[in-house]
C-alpha positions in Angstrom: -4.4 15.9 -33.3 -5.4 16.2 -30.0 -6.7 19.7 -30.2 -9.3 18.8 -32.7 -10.7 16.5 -29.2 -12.5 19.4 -28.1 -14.2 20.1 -31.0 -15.0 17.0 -32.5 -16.5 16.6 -29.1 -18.5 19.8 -29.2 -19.7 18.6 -33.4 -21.0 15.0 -31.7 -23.3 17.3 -29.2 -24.3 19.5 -32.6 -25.3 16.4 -34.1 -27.1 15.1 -30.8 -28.9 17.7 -30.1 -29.5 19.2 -33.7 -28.6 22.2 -33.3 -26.0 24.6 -32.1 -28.1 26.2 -29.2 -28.8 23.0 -27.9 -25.8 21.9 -27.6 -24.1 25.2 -26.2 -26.6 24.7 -23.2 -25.9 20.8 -23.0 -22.1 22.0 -22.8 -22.8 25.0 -20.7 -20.8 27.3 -23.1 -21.9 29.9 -25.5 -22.8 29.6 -29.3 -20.8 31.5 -30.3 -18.2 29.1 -29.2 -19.7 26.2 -30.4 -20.5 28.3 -33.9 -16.5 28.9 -33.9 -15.4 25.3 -33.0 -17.0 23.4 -35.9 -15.9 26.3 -38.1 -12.2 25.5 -37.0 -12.9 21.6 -36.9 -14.3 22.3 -41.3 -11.1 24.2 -41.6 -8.4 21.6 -40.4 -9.9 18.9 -42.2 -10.7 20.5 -45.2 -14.1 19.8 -45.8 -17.9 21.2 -44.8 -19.2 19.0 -41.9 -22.4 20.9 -41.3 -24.8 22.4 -43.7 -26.6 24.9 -41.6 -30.5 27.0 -42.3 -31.8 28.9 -39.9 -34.4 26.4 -39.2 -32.5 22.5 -39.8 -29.1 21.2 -39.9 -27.9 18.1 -41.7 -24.6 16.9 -42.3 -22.3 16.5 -45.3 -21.6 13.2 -46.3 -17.9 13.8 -44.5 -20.0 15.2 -41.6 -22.0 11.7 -41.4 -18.4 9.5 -41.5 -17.1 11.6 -38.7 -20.1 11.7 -36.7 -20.4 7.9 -36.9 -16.2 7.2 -35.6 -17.2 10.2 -32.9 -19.9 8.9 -31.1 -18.2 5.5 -30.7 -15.5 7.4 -29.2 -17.6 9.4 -26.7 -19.6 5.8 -26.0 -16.2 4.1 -25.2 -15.2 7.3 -23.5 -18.0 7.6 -21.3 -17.8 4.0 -20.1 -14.0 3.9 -19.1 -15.2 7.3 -17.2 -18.0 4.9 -15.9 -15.7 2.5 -14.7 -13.7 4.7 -13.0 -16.0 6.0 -11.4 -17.4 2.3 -10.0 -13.9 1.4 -8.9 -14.5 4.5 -6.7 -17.7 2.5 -5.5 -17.1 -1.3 -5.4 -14.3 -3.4 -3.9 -13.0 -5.2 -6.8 -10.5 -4.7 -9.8 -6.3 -6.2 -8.4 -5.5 -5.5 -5.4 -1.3 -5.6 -5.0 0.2 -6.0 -1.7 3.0 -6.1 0.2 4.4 -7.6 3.3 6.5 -7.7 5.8 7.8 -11.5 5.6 7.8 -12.5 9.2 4.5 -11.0 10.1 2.5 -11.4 6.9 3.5 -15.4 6.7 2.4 -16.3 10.8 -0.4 -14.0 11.2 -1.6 -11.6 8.2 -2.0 -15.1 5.8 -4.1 -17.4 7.9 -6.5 -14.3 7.5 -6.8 -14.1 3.6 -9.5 -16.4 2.9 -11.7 -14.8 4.9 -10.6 -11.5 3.7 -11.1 -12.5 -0.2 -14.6 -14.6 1.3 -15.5 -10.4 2.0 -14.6 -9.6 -0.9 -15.0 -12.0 -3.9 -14.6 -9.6 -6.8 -11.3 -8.6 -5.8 -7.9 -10.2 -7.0 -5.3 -10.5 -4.3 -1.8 -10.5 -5.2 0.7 -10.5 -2.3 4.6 -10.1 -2.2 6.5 -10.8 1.0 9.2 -7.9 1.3 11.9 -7.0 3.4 14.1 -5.0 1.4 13.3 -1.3 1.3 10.6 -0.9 -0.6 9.9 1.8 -3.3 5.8 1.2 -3.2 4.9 3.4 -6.9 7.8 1.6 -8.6 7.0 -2.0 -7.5 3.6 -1.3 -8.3 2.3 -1.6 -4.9 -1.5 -0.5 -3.9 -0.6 -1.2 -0.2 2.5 -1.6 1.8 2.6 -3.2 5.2 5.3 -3.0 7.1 7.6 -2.9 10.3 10.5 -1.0 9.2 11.5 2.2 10.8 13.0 3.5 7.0 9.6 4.5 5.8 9.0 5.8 1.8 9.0 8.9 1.5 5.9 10.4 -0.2 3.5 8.2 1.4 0.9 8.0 3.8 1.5 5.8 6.8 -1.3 4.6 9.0 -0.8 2.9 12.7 -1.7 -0.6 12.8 -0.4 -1.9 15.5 2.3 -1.8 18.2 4.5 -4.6 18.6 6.4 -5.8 22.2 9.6 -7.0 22.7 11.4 -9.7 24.8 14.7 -11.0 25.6 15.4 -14.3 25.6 17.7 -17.4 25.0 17.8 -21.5 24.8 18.2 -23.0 28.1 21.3 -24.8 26.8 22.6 -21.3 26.3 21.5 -21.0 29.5 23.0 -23.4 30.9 26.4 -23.1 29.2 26.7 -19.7 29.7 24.6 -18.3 33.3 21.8 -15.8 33.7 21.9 -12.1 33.0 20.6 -10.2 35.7 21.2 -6.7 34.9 21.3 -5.3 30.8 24.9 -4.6 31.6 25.8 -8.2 31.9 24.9 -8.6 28.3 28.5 -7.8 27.2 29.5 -11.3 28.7 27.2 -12.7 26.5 27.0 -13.5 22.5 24.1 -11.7 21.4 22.4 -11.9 17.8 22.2 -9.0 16.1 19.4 -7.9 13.3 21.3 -6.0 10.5 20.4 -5.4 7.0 22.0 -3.2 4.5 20.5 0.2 6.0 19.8 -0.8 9.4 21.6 -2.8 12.7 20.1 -3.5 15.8 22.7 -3.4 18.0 21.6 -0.9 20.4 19.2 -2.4 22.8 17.5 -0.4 25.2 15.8 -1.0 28.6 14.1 0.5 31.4 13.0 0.4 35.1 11.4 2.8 37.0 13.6 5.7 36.5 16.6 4.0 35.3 17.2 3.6 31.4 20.0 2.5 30.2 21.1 1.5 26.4 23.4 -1.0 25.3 25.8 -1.5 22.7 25.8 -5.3 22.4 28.3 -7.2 20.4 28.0 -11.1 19.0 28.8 -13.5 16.3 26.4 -13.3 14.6 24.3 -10.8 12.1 21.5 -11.6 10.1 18.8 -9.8 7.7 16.1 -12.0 9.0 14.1 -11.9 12.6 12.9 -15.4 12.2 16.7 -16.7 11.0 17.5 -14.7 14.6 15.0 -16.8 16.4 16.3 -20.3 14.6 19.5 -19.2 15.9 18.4 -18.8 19.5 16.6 -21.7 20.2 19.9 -23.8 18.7 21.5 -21.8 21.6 23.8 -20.2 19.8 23.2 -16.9 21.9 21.0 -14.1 23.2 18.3 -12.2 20.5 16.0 -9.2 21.7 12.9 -9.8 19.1 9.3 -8.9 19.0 7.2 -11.1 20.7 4.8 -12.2 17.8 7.9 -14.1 16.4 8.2 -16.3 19.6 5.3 -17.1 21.2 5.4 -20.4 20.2 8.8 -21.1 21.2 8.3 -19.2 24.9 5.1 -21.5 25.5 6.7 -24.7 24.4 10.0 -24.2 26.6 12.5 -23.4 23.5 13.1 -20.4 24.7 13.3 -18.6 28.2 12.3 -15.0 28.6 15.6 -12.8 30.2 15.3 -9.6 32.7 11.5 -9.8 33.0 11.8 -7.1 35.1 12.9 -4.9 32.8 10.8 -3.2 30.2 12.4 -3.5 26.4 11.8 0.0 25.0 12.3 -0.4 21.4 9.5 0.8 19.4 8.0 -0.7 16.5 4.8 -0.4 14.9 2.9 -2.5 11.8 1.9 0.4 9.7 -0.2 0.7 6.0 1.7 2.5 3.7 -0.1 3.8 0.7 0.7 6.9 -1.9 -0.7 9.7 -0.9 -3.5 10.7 -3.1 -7.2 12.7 -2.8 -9.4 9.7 -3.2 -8.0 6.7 -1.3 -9.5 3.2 -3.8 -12.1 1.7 -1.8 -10.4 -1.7 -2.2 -7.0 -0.1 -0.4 -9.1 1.1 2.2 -11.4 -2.3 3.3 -7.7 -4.0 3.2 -6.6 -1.4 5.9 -10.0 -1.2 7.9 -9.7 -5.1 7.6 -6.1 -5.6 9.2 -7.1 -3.2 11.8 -10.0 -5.0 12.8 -8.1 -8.2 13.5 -5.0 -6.5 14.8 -5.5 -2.5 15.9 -6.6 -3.2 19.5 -4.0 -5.4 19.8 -0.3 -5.5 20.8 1.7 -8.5 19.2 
């Protein structure tokens, strides 16, 4: 049935406008067209629609059923094209997110309120997520993330750069000595990030003009940055981690930074990840512009 839309629509702007000229130049199309189209329409369904002089048109008693169902469809059709058309204007409708778990539980979260304060015809849903993430088939608006396996497909915009910092407990510390050189890491247990399509087990460093990169080895591997960070201040070894994870545990003395001298050159950056599309939804947008507000000039 859906080639009797167009002209069912094209009989509803007949009826409108009462006449067949009038509607060809609402519609922008000739009348002969329009003529042709309700003839076709008359023919598929069997019956006269239309009763035409050369000076009024009426309709049929058929032509009055169908007009009536037709201009509730072009009513509820015009308002859904209505409301698309808002969402393209206002910040509201579900908003699905997701993110990273580490980051979005110490410092994305405390920020929500005021976010949906902003903003308080949207809906917020948010998944934490550190597997790799198919964004379209977990029906995710937004994805922010720290993982160097980005979709593919998608649009990813720079949040934010992270740093990162060596460290250990000083009962490690203690039990162990003090590396004073990246090379001396192979005398130590060193915890290692590894997930099922990615292991941190290179870790690189630089100073001045000398880089060097090092393939550590431990006794332990984990999925999880802050599990990593757990482990290290139980002093169960040496972890290179971004600095947003420890802050709290380098100011209160759980942890001790390593080779401050040396710069840690792995790269990592919080990044908005979206499906690339023509019209960005104004509610994905003011959750990017938002997070880069509070985080962009920053380095975490």
């Amino acid at each position: 049935m859906r080639e009797l839309l167009e002209p069912i629509v094209i009989f509803t702007h007949v009826v409108r406008a009462q006449g067949f000229s009038a509607a060809a130049r609402k519609l922008g199309i000739s009348k002969s067209k329009v003529s042709s189209q309700i003839s076709m329409l008359e023919q598929r369904l069997g019956v006269q629609l239309v009763q035409r002089t050369t000076r009024s048109l009426s309709l049929t008693e058929s032509g009055e059923l169908l007009y009536g169902h037709s201009e509730v469809l072009l009513k509820d059709l015009d308002q859904a094209i209505a409301g698309v058309q808002d969402l393209q204007k206002e910040i509201r409708g579900v908003l699905r997110v997701g993110i990273t778990q580490a980051f979005g539980a110490l410092h994305l979260m405390p920020l929500m309120p005021k976010f949906m304060e902003e903003h308080p015809e949207l809906e917020l849903e948010v998944s934490f997520l550190d597997h790799k993430v198919d964004v379209v088939a977990e029906g995710l608006d937004l994805l922010l993330t720290m993982s160097e396996q980005l979709p593919l497909g998608m649009v990813a915009r720079p949040i934010m750069a992270c740093d990162f910092v060596l460290v250990a407990s000083p009962d490690y510390l203690a039990k162990h000595g003090v590396p004073y050189h990246p090379e001396q890491l192979s005398q130590h247990n060193c915890l290692v990030y590894k997930s099922e399509w990615y292991e941190h087990a290179n870790w690189e460093f630089s100073q001045g003009t000398e880089n060097c990169t090092i393939r550590v080895t431990g006794n332990y591997r984990v999925d999880d940055a802050p599990a990593l960070k757990d482990a290290a201040v139980r002093g169960m070894g040496v972890v290179y981690l971004a600095t947003y994870l420890i802050e709290d545990a380098l100011k209160n003395g759980e942890l001790v930074k390593l080779l401050p001298e040396w710069n840690l050159d792995h790269k990592l950056n919080l990044q908005a990840v979206y499906p690339r599309r023509q019209h960005l939804p104004p509610k994905v947008r003011a959750f990017v512009d938002f997070v880069r507000t509070h985080f962009g000039a920053e380095s975490l």
